[in-house]
N, CA and C of each residue as an Amber inpcrd file, in Angstrom:
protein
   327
 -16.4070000  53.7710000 -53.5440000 -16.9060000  52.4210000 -53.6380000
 -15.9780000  51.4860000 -52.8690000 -16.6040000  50.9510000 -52.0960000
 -15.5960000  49.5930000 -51.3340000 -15.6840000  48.4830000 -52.0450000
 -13.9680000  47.8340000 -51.8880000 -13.2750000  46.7790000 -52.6330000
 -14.0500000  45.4680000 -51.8710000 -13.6970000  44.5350000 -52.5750000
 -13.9300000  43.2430000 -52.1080000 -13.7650000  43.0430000 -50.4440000
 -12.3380000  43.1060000 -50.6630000 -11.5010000  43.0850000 -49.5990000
 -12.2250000  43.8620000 -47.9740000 -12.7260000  45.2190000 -48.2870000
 -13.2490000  46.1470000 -47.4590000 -14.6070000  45.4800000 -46.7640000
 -15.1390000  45.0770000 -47.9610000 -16.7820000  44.3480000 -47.6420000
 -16.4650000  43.6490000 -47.0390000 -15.2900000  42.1800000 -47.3610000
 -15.5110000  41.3050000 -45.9720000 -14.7760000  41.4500000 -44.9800000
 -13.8720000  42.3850000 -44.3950000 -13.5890000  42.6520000 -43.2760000
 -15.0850000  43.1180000 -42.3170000 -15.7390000  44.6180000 -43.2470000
 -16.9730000  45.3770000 -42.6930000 -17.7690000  43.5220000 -42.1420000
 -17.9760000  42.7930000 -43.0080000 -18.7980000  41.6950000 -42.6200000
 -18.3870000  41.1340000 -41.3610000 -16.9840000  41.0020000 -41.1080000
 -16.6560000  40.1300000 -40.3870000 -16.5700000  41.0730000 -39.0160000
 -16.3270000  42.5160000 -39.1240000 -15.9730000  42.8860000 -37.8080000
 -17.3730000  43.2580000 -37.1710000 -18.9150000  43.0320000 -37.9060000
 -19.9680000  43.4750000 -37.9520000 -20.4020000  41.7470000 -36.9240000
 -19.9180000  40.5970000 -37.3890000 -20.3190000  39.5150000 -36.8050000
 -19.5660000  39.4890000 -35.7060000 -18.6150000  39.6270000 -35.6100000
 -18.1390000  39.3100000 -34.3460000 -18.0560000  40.3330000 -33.2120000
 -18.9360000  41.1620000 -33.4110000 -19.3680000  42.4010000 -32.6060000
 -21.4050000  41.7590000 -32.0930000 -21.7170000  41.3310000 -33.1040000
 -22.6120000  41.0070000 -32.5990000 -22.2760000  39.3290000 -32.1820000
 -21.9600000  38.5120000 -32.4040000 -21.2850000  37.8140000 -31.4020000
 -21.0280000  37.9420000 -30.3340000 -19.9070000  38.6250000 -30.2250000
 -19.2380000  39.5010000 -28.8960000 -20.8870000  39.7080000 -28.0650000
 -21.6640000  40.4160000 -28.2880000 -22.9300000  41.1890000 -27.3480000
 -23.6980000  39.9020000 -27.4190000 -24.2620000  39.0310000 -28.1230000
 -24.4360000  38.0170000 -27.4580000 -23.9530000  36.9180000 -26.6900000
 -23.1880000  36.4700000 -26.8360000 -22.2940000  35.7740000 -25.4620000
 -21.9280000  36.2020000 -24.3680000 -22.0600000  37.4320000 -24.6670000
 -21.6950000  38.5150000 -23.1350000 -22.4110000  38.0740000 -22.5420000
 -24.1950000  37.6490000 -22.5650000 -24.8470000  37.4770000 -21.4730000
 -24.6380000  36.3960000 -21.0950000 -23.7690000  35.5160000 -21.6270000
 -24.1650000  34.0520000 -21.2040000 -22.2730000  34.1510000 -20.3250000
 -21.7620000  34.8760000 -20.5140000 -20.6510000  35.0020000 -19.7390000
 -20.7590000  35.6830000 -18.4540000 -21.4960000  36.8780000 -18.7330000
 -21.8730000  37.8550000 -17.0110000 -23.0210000  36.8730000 -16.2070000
 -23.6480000  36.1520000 -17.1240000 -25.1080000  35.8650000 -16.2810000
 -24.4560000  34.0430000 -16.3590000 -23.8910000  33.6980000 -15.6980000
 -23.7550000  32.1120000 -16.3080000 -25.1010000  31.2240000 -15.5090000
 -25.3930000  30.0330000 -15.6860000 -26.2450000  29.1620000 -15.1550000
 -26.1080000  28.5840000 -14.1040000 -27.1830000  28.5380000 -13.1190000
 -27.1820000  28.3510000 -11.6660000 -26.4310000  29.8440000 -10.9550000
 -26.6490000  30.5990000 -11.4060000 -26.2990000  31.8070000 -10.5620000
 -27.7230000  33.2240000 -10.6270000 -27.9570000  33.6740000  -9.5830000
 -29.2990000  34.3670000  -9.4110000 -28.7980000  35.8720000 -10.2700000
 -30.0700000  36.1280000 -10.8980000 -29.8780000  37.4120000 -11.8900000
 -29.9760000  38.3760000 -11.0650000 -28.5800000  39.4010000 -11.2700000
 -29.3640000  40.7820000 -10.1740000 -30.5800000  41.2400000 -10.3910000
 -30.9120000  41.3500000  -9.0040000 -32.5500000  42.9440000  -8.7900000
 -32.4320000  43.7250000 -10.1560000 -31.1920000  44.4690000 -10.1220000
 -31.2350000  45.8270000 -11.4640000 -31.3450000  45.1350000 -13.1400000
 -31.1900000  43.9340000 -13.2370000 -31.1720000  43.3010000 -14.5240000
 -32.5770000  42.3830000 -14.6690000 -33.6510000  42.2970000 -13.3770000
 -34.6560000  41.8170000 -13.8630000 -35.5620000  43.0810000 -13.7460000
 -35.2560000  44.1090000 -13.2030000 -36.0570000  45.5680000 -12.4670000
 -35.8770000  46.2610000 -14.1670000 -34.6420000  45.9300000 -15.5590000
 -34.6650000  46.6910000 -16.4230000 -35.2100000  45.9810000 -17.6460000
 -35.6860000  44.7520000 -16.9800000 -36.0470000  43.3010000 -17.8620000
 -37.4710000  43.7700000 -18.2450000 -37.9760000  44.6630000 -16.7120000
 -39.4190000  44.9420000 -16.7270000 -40.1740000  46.1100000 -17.1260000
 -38.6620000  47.1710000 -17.2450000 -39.0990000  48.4350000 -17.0260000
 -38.9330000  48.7990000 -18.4800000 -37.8490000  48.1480000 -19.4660000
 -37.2080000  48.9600000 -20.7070000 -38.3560000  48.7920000 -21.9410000
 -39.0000000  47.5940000 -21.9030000 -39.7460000  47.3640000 -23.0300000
 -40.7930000  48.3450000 -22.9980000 -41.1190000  49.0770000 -22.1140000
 -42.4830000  50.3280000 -21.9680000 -41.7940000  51.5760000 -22.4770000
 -40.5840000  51.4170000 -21.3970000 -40.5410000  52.8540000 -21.8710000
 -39.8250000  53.0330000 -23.1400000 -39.4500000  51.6440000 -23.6950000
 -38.8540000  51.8830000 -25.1970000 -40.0160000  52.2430000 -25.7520000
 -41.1910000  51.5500000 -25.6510000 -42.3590000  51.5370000 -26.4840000
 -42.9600000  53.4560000 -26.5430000 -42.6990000  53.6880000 -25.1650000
 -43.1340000  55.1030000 -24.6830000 -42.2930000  56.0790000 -26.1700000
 -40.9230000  55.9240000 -25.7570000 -40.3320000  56.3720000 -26.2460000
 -40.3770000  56.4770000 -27.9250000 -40.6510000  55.5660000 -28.2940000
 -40.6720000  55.1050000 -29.9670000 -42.5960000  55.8980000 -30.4660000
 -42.8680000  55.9110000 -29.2610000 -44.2350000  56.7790000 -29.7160000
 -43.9800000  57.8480000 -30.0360000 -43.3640000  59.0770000 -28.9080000
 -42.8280000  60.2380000 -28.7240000 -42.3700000  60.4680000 -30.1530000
 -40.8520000  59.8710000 -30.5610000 -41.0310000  59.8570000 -31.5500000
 -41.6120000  60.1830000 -32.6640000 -41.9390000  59.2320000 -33.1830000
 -43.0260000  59.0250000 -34.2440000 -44.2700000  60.2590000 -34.5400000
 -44.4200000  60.6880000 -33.4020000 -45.3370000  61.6170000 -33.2240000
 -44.9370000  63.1950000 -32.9250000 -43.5580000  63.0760000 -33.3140000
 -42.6790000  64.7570000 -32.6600000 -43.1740000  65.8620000 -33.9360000
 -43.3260000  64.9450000 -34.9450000 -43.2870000  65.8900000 -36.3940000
 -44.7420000  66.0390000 -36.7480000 -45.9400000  65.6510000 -36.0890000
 -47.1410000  65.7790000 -36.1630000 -47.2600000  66.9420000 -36.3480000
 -48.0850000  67.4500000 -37.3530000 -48.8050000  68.7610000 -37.1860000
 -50.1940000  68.8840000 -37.2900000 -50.7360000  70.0200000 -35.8500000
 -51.8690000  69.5750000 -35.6010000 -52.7050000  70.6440000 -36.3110000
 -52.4070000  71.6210000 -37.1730000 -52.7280000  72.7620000 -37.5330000
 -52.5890000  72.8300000 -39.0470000 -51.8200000  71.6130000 -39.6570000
 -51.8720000  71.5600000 -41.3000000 -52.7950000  70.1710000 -41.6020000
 -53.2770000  70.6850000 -42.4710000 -53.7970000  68.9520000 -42.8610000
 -53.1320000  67.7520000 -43.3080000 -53.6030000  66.8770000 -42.5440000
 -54.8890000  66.0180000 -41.7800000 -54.9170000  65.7610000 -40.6560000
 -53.9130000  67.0500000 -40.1370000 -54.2480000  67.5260000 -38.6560000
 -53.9020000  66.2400000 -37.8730000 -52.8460000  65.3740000 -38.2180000
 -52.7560000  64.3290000 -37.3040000 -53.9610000  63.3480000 -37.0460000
 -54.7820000  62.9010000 -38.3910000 -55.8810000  62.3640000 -38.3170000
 -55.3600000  60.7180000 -38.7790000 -54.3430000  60.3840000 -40.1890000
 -53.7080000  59.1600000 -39.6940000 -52.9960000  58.6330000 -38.3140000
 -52.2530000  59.2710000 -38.0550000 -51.1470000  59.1810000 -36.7360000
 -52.3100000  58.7870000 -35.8710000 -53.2670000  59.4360000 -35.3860000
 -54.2880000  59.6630000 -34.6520000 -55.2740000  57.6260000 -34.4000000
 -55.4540000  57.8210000 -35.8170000 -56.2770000  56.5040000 -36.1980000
 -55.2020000  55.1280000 -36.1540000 -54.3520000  55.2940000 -36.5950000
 -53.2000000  54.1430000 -36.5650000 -53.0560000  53.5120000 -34.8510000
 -52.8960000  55.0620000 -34.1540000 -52.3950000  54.7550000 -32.9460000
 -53.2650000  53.9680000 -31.8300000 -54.7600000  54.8760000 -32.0920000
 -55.4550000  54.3850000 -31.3800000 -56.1130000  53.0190000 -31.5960000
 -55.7880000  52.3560000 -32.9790000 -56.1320000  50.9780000 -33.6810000
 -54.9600000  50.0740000 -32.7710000 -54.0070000  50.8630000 -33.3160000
 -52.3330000  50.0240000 -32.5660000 -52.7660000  49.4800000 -30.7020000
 -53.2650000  50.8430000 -30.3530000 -53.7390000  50.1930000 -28.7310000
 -54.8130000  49.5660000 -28.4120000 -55.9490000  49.6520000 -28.9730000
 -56.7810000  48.7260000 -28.7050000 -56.3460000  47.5610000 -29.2320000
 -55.9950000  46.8820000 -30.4980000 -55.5040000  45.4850000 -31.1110000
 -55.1890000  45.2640000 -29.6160000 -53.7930000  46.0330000 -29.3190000
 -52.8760000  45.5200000 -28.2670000 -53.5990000  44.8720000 -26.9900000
 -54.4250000  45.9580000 -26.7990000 -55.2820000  45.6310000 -24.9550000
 -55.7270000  44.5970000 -25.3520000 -56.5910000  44.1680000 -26.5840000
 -57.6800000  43.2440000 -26.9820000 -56.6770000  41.8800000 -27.0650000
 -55.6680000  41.5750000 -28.0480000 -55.2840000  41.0660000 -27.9180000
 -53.5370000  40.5080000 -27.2810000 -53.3080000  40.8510000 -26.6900000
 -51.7660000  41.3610000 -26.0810000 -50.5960000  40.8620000 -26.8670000
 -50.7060000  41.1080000 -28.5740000 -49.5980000  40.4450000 -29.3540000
 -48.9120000  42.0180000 -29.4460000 -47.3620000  41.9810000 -29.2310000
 -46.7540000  43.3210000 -29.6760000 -46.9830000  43.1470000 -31.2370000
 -46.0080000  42.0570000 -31.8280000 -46.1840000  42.0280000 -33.1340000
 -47.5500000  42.2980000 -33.6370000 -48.4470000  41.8790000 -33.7280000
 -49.4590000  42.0260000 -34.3520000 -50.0970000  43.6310000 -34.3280000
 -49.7430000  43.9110000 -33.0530000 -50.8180000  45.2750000 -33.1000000
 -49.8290000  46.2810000 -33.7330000 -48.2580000  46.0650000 -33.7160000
 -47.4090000  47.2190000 -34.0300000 -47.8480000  47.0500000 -36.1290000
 -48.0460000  45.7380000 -36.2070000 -47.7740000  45.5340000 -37.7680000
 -49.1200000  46.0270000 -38.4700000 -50.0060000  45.6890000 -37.5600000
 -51.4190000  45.8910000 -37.8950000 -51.5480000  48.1230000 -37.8860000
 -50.7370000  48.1490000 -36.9810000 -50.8650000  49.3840000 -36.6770000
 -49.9010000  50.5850000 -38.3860000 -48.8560000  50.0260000 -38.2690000
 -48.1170000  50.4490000 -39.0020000 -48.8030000  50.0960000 -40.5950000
 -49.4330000  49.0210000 -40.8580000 -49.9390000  48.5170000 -42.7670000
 -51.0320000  49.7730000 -42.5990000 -52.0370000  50.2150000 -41.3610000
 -53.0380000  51.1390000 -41.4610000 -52.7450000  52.2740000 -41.7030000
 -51.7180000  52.8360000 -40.9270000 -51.1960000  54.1990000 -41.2490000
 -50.7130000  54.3930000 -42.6350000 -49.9400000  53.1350000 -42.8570000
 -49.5400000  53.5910000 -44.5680000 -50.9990000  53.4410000 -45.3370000
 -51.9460000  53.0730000 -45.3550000 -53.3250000  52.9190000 -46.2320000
 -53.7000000  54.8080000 -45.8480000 -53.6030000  54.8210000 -44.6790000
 -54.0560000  56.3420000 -44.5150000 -53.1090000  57.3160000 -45.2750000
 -52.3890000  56.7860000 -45.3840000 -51.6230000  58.1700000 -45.5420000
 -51.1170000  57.9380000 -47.3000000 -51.4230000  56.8240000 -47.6190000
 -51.4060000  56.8390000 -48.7660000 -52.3090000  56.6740000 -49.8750000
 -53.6940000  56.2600000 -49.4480000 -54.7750000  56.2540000 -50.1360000
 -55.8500000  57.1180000 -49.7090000 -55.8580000  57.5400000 -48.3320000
 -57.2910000  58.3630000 -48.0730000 -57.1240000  59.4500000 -47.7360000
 -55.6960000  59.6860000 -46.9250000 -56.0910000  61.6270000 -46.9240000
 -54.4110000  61.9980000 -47.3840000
């Protein structure tokens, strides 16, 4: 069990680490100076393939051969991408996507 003492150091070296990573950008990137090619080229590229990636994921432990055969995963996902195309909110289609899968997977199969 951690002491008093332990907790607010953990607190404090936890803020000023995230501190630290936010001001960084405003120190490497300062104002009136042009953003490199590779920092707007990863501005454009990371949010997909995080998204790519966080699918992969999510979907590694599927099994397509026990039941329900990947029939929530299946329905969530393809709800999650249309919301998205239809309406282009990340939030909405990830939240909308994620409350469905738990209804599936906890009330219907």
């Amino acid at each position: 069990m951690l002491t008093t003492t332990q907790m607010i150091i953990y607190i404090l070296v936890t803020a000023a680490g995230v501190f630290a990573t936010r001001v960084s950008a405003f120190l490497l990137f300062p104002s009136g100076r042009t953003t490199p090619k590779i920092i707007i080229f990863l501005g454009n590229a990371l949010p997909c393939a995080l998204m790519a990636l966080l699918i992969v994921y999510c979907l590694k432990d599927v099994s397509l051969i026990a039941h329900p055969h990947g029939l929530p995963e299946l329905i969530a996902l393809a709800v999650t991408a249309l919301l998205h195309l239809w309406k282009k909110n990340t939030l909405l289609s990830i939240s909308v996507g994620t409350v469905l899968y738990m209804i599936l997977v906890q009330g219907v199969f």
